[in-house]
C-alpha positions as CSV (number, residue, x, y, z in Angstrom):
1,X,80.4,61.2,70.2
2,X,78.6,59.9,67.5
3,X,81.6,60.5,65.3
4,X,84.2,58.5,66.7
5,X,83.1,54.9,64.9
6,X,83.7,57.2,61.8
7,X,86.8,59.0,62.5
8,X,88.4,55.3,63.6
9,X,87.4,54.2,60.3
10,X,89.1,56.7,58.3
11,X,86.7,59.0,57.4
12,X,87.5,62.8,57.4
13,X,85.5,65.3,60.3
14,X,84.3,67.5,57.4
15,X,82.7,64.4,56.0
16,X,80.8,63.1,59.3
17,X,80.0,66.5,60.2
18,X,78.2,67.5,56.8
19,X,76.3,64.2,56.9
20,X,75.4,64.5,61.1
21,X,74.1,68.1,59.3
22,X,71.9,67.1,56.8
23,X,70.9,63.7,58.9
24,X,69.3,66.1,61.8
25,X,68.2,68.8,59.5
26,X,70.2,71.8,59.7
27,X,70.3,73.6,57.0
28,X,73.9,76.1,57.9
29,X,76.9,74.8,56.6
30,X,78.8,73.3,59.7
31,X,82.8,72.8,59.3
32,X,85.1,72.0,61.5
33,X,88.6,73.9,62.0
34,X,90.6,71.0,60.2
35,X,89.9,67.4,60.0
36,X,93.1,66.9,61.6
37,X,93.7,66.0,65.2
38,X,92.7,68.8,67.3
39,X,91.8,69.1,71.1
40,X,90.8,71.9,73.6
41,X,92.2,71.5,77.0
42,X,90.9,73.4,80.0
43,X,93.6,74.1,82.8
44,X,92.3,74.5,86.2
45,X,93.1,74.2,89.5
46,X,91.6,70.9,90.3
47,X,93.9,69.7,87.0
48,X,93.7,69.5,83.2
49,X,90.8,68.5,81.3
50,X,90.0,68.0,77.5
51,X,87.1,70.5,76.8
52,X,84.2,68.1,76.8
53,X,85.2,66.6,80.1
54,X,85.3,69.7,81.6
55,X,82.0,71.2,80.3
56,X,79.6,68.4,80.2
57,X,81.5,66.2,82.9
58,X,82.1,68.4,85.7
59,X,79.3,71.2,84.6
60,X,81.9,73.6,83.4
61,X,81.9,74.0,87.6
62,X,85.7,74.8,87.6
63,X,87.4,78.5,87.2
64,X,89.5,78.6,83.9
65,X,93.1,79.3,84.8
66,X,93.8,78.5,81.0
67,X,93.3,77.0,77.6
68,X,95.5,74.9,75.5
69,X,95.1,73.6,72.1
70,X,96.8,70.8,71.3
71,X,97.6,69.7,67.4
72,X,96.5,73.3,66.2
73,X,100.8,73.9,65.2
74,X,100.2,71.0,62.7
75,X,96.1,71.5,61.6
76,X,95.6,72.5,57.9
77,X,92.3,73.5,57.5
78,X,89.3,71.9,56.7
79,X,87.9,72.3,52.8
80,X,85.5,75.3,52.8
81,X,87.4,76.8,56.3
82,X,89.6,79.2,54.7
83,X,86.8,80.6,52.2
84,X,84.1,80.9,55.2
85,X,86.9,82.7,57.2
86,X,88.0,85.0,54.2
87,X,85.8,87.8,55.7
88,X,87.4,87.5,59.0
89,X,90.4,89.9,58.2
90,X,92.1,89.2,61.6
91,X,92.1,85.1,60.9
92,X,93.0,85.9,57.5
93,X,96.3,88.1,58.2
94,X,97.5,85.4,61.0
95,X,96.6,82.4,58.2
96,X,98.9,84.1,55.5
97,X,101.4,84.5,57.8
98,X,101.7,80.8,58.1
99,X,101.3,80.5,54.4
100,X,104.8,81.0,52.3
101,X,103.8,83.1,49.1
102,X,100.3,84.0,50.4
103,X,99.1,87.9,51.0
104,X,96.0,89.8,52.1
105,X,94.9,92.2,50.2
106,X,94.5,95.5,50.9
107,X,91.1,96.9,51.1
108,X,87.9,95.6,52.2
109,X,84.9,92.8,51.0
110,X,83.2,92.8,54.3
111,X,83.1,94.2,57.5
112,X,81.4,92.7,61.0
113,X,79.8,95.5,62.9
114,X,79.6,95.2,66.6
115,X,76.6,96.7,68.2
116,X,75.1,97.9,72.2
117,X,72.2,98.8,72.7
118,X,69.5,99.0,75.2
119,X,65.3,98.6,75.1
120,X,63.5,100.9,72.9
121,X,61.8,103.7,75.6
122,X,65.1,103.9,77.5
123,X,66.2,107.5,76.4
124,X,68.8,108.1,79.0
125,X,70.6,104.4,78.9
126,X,70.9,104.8,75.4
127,X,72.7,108.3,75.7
128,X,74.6,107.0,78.0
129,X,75.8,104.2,75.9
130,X,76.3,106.4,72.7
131,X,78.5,108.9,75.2
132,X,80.5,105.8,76.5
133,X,81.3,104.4,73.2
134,X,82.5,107.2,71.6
135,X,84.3,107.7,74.9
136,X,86.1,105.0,75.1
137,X,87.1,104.7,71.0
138,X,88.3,109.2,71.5
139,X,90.2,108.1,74.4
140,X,92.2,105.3,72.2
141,X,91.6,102.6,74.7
142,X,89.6,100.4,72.1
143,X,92.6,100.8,69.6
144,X,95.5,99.9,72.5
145,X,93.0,96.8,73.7
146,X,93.1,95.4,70.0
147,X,97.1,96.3,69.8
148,X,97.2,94.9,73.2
149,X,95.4,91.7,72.4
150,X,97.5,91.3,68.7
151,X,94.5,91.5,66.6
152,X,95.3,92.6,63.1
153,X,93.5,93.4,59.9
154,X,90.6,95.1,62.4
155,X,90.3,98.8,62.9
156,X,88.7,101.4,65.5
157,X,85.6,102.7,63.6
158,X,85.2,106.3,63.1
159,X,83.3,108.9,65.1
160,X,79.7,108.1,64.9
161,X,77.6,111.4,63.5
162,X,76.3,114.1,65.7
163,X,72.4,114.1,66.6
């Protein structure tokens, strides 16, 4: 909200955001996806709604039936987007596919860890969630849910070591 007289006037959403930043104090670097037109729409059964509607207007009280994103076909990136996403090798791969000339290259820079755990004294939950894990990555449903889901650039990581 408080960008809007900005954005009517011209002035880029990279711009307004980095001064709405250091105006309230926060020190992370906040960018937006693009300063292009770009809008989240939330499809449900009582209609369609852009995101902020439907989360702060109606309490995000609706089931999601589905999400749209209109203007993202036409959105070039904001400055400083591409090199925050550059260690997010699944963005990455799907941006030089839309980039004529560009390529990822092979090898890695970075890696993002995911992580379960459960409170420290609870032996038998954490066994449990160790057996799962490796459970479900041996049984190649963690690879077929990220071939499933189209991800690419991401990998199943290896068997964890015996204790």
């Amino acid at each position: 909200m408080a960008a809007r007289p900005a954005r009517r006037a011209g002035e880029r959403l990279s711009t307004v955001t980095a001064r709405l930043a250091e105006a309230y104090g926060v020190e992370a670097r906040l960018l937006p996806a693009t300063d292009g037109r770009l809008r989240t729409w939330i499809d449900t059964a009582a209609g369609s709604f852009p995101f902020q509607e439907w989360f702060v207007g109606r309490g995000h009280r609706d089931d999601v039936d589905g999400v749209r994103f209109e203007g993202s076909d036409a959105a070039a990136p904001a400055p400083g987007t591409l090199e925050a996403l550059a260690g997010l090798r699944p963005r990455l791969v799907m941006d030089a596919e839309k980039l004529p000339g560009s390529r990822v290259l092979e090898g890695r820079f970075t890696a993002i860890q995911q992580a379960i755990g459960t409170p420290k004294g609870r032996d038998a939950g954490a066994r449990y969630l160790r057996e799962f894990v490796e459970d479900v990555k041996a049984s190649g449903l963690v690879a077929r849910v990220i071939e499933g889901n189209g991800v690419r650039g991401v990998s199943v990581a290896p068997e964890a070591p015996s204790r």
